[in-house]
C-alpha positions as CSV (number, residue, x, y, z in Angstrom):
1,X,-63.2,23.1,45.2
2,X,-59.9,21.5,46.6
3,X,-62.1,18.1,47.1
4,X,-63.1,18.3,43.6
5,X,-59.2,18.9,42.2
6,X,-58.1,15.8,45.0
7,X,-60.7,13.5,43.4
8,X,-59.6,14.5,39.8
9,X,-56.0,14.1,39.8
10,X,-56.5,11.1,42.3
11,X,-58.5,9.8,39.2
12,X,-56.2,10.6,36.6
13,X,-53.7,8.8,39.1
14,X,-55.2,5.3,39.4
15,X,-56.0,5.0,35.7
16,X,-51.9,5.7,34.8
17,X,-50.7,3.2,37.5
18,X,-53.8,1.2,36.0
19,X,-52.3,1.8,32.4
20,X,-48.6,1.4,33.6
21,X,-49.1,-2.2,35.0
22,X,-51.4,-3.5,32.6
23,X,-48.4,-2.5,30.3
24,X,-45.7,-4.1,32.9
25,X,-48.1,-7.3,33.0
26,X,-48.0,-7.0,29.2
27,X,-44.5,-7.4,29.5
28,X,-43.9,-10.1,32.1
29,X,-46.7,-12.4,29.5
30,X,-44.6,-12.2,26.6
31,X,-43.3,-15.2,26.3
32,X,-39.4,-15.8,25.8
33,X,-38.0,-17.0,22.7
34,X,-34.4,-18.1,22.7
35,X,-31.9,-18.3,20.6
36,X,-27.8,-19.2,20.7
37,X,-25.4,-17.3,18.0
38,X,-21.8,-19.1,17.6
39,X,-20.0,-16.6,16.4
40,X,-16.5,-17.3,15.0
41,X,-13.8,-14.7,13.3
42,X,-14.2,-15.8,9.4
43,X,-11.9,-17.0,6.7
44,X,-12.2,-16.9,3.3
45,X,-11.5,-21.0,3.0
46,X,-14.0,-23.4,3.2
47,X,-12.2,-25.6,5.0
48,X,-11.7,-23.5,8.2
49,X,-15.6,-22.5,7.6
50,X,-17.0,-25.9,7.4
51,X,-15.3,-26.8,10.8
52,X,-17.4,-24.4,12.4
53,X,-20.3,-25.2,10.8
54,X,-19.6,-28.7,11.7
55,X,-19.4,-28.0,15.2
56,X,-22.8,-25.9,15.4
57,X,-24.7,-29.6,13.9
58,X,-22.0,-31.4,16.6
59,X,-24.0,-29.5,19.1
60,X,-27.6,-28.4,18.2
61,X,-29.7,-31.6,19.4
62,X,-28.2,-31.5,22.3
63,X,-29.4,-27.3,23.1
64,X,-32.7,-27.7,21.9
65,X,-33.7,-31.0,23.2
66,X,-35.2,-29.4,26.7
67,X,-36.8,-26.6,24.3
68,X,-35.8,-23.9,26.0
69,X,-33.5,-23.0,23.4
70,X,-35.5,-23.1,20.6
71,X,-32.8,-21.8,17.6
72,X,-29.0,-22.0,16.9
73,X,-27.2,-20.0,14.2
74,X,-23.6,-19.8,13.2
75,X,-22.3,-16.3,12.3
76,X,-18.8,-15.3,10.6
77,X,-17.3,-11.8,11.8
78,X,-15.7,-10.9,9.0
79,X,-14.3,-12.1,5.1
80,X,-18.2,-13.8,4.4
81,X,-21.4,-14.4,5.1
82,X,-23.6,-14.7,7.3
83,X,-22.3,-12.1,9.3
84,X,-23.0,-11.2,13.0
85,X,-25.3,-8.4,11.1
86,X,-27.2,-11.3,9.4
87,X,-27.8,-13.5,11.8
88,X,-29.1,-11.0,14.4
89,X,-31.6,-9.8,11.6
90,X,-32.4,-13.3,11.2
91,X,-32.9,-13.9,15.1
92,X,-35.5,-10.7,15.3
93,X,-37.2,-11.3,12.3
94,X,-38.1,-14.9,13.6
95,X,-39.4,-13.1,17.2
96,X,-37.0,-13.7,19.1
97,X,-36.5,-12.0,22.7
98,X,-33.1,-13.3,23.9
99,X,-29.8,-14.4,22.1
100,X,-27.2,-16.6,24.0
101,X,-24.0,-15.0,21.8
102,X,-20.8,-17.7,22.1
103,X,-17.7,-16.8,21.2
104,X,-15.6,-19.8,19.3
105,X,-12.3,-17.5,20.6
106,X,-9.5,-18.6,21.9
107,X,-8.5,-15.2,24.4
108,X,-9.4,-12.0,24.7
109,X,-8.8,-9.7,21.6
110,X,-9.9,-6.3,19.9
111,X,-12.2,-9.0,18.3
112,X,-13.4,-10.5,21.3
113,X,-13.3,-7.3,23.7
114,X,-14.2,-4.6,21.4
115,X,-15.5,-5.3,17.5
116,X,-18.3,-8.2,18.7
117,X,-19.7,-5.5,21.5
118,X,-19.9,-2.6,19.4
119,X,-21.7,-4.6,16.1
120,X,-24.1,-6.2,18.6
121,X,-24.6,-2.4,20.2
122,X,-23.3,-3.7,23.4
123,X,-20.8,-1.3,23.5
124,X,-19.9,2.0,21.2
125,X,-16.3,2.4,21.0
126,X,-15.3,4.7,18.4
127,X,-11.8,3.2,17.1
128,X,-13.7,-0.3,16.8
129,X,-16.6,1.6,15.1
130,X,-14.3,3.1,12.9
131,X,-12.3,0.0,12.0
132,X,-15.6,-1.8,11.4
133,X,-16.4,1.1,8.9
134,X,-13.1,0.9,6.9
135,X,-14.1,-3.1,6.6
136,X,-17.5,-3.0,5.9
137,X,-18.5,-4.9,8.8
138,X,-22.5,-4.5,9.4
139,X,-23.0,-2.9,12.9
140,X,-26.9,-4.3,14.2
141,X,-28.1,-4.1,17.4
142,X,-31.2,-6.3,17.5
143,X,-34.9,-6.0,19.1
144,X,-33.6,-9.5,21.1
145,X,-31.5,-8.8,24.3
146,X,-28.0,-10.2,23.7
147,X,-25.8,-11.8,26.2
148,X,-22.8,-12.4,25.0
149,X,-20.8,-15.1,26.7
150,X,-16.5,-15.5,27.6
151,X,-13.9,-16.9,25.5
152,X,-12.2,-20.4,25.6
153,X,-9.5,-19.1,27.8
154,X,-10.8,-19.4,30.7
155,X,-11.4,-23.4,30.5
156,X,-8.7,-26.2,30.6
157,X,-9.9,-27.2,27.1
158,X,-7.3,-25.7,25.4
159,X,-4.4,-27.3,27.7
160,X,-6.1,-30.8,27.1
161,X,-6.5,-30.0,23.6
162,X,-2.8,-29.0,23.0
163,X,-2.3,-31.9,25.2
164,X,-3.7,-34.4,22.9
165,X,-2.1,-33.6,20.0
166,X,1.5,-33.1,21.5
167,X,1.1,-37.1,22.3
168,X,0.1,-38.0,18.8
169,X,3.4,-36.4,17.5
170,X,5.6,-36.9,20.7
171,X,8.5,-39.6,20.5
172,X,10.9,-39.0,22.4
173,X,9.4,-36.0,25.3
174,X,13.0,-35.7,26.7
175,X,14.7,-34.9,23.8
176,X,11.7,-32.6,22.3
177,X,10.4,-29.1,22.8
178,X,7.1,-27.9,22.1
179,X,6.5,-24.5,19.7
180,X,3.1,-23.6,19.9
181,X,1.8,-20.8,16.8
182,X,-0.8,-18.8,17.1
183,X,-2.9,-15.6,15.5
184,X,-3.6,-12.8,17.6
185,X,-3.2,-8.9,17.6
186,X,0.4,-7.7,19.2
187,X,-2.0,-5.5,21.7
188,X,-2.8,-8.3,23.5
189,X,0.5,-10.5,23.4
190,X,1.2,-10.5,27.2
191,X,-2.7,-12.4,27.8
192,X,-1.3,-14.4,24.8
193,X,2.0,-15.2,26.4
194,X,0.3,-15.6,29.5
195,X,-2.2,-18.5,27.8
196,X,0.6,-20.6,26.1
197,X,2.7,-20.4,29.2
198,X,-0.2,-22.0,30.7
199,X,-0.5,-24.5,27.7
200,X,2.9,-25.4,27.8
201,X,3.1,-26.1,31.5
202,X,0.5,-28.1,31.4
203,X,1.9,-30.3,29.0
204,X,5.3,-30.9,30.7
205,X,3.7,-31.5,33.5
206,X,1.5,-34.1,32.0
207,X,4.4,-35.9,29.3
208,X,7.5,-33.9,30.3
209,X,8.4,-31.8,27.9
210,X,10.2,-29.0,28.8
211,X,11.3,-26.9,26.4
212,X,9.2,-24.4,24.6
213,X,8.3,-21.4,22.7
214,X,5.8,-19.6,20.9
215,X,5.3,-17.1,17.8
216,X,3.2,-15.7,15.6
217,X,1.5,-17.3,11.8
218,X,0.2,-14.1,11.5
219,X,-1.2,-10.4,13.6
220,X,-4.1,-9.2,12.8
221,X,-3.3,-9.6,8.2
222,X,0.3,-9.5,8.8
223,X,1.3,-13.0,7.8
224,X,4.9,-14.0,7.9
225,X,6.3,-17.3,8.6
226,X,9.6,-15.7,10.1
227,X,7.7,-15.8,13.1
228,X,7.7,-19.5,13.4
229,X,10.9,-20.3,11.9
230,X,12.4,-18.4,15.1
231,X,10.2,-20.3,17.5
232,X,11.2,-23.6,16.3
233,X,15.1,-22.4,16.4
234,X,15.1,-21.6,19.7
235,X,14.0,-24.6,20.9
236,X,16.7,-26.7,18.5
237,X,19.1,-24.4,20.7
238,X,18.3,-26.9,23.9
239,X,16.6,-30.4,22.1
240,X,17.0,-32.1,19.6
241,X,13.6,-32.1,18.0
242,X,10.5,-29.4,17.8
243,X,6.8,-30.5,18.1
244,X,5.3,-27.9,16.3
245,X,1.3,-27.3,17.4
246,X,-1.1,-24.9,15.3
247,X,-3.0,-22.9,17.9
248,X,-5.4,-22.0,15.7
249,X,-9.2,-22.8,15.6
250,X,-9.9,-24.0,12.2
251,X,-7.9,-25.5,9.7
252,X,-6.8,-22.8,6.9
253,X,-4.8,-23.7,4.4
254,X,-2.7,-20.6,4.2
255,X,-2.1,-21.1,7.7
256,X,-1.0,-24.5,8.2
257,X,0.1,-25.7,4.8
258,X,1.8,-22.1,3.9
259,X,2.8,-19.9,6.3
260,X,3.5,-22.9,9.0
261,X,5.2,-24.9,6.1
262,X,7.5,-22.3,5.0
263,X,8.4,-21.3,8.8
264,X,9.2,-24.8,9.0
265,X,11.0,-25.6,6.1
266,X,13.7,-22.3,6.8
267,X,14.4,-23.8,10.5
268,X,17.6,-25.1,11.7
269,X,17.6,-28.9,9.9
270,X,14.3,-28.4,8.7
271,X,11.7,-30.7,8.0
272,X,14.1,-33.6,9.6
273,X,14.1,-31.4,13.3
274,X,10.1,-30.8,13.3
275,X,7.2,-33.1,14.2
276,X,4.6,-31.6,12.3
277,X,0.7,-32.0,11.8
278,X,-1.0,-29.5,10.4
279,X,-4.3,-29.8,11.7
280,X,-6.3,-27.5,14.3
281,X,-8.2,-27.2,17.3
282,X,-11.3,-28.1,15.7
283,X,-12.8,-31.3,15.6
284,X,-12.9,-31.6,19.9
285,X,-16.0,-32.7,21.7
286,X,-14.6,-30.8,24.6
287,X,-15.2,-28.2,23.0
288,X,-18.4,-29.5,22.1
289,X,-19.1,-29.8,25.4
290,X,-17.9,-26.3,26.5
291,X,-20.4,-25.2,23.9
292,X,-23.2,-26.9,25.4
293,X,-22.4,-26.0,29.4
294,X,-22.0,-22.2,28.9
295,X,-24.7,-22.4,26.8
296,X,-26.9,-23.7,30.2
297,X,-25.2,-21.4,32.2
298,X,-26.6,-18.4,30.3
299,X,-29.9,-20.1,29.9
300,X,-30.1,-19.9,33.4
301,X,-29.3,-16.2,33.4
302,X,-31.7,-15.1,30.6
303,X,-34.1,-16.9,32.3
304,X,-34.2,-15.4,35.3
305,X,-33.6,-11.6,34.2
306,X,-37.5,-12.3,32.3
C-alpha cells in the first residue's frame, strides 16, 4: 500500500514541476516589447508643452534605430493631457512588457519622489495618493513593468546649460552677479539650494562671476515675483549689474514674461540693473543627449532582468 501512495503523489509531483516549467518556459519565450515614457510636470501653455514635445521628435530616431526600443511617448503630469494615466494605458494596450519612464526634472521633488511612483503603482504613499485625488490625477499601474529612471540633477548638464546662457548675456563678469529662479516645493529647498550652489560655482569658475543668489517664480501654485525682485537686490548690494537666468524647463509665459518681468521691473534700478532673457532650459541637445544615454543604460537593465 505505501508503494502505491509513493508512486501516486510522486506522480502528481512530476506532472506540477512539469506544469510549473512549461509555465516558467512560457514566460522566459515571451518576447520583450519596449517602450520609453518622457514624462514632464505639465502647464497649461502651449508653448512650455510644445518644447517638450519637441524634444521627444529631437530624440526618437535616435532610441529606436537599434530596435530594441520599439515606442516613445511623451506624458504630462498634471494641467492636460495625455497624462501619465494615458500613456501607460496606451503602452499596455499596444503589448507592451517594459517601460523605460524618464523624468524631464530638474531635482528631486514630491513630484519626482512621491506623485510619479504612486500613479505608476510603484509606490503607495497615502499623502501623495490623497493629493493626487484632490487633483484628479489618474493613478494606473500598467500590465508592463516600469522602471523609472533619475532626475537631471545628477548630470553636469544643468551647470553647462546655465553656463551657456550666462555667456550670451554676460558683459562685464566682474562687475556682474548671477540670480538664478527657479520652481520647486519649499520641502525640498535645501537639495534646491544645494543644486544652484552647484550651478553657480560652476559658472564662476568657468567666466568669473562671483556673486549670486537664488529665489523662487513660484512653490508649488504660489506664484509671486517678490521672490525674484529680492534675489536680484541682493546681488545689486555687491555689483553693479544682475544676470538674471530662468531655471525652469520650458518656456511659460506666466513664468518668464510675468512673474520674472514684474520681479524684475520692482528691483533696485530696474530693467537698466538686469541682463535679462527670458528663455529656458529647453531647446539643449545635451539634454538630448542625456535622454538618449539613460535611456541605454536602462535598456541594458530591462534587458537583463527578462
Amino acid at each position: 500500500m505505501k508503494t502505491i501512495y509513493f508512486y501516486f503523489f510522486a506522480s502528481v509531483f512530476l506532472i506540477f514541476s512539469s506544469c510549473d516549467s512549461n509555465v516558467k518556459q512560457e514566460a522566459s519565450n515571451v518576447k520583450q516589447k519596449i517602450g520609453v515614457l518622457l514624462v514632464n510636470h505639465g502647464s497649461r501653455s502651449a508653448t512650455w508643452r510644445n518644447a517638450l514635445i519637441q524634444l521627444e521628435k529631437n530624440v526618437t530616431d535616435s532610441i529606436l534605430k537599434s530596435g530594441e526600443v520599439t515606442g516613445i511617448k511623451t506624458a504630462h503630469m498634471e494641467y492636460t493631457e495625455p497624462s501619465i494615466a494615458t500613456r501607460l494605458k496606451e503602452f499596455d494596450k499596444e503589448g507592451y512588457t517594459d517601460i523605460i519612464i524618464i523624468p524631464i526634472f530638474l531635482t528631486v521633488s514630491p513630484h519626482s519622489f512621491e506623485d510619479i511612483p504612486t500613479i505608476i503603482g510603484q509606490k503607495e504613499d497615502p499623502q501623495s495618493a490623497e493629493m493626487l485625488k484632490i487633483e484628479k490625477i489618474e493613478r494606473y499601474t500598467p500590465k508592463a513593468k516600469t522602471y523609472l529612471a533619475p532626475t537631471l540633477d545628477f548630470t553636469d548638464v544643468l551647470q553647462k546649460n546655465v553656463l551657456r546662457r550666462t555667456q550670451s548675456l554676460s558683459k562685464n563678469p566682474s562687475k556682474e552677479g548671477l540670480v538664478l529662479i527657479g520652481y520647486g516645493d519649499e520641502t525640498y529647498d535645501k537639495e534646491w539650494g544645494q543644486l544652484f550652489a552647484k550651478v553657480a560655482e560652476y559658472v564662476n569658475q568657468q567666466i568669473g562671476i562671483s556673486e549670486y543668489s537664488y529665489g523662487w517664480c513660484g512653490h508649488i501654485a504660489h506664484y509671486d515675483p517678490i521672490h525674484t525682485t529680492t534675489a536680484i537686490n541682493k546681488v545689486l548690494e555687491k555689483k553693479e549689474m544682475a544676470v538674471v537666468i530662468p531655471v525652469l524647463v520650458a518656456h511659460d509665459e506666466m513664468f518668464q514674461i510675468k512673474i520674472i518681468g514684474d520681479g524684475i521691473a520692482k528691483a533696485k534700478g530696474g530693467k537698466d540693473k538686469v541682463l535679462y532673457k527670458p528663455d529656458a532650459i529647453l531647446p539643449d541637445i545635451n539634454i538630448e543627449n542625456w535622454v538618449i544615454k539613460i535611456t541605454k543604460e536602462y535598456l541594458q537593465k530591462v534587458q537583463a532582468a527578462k
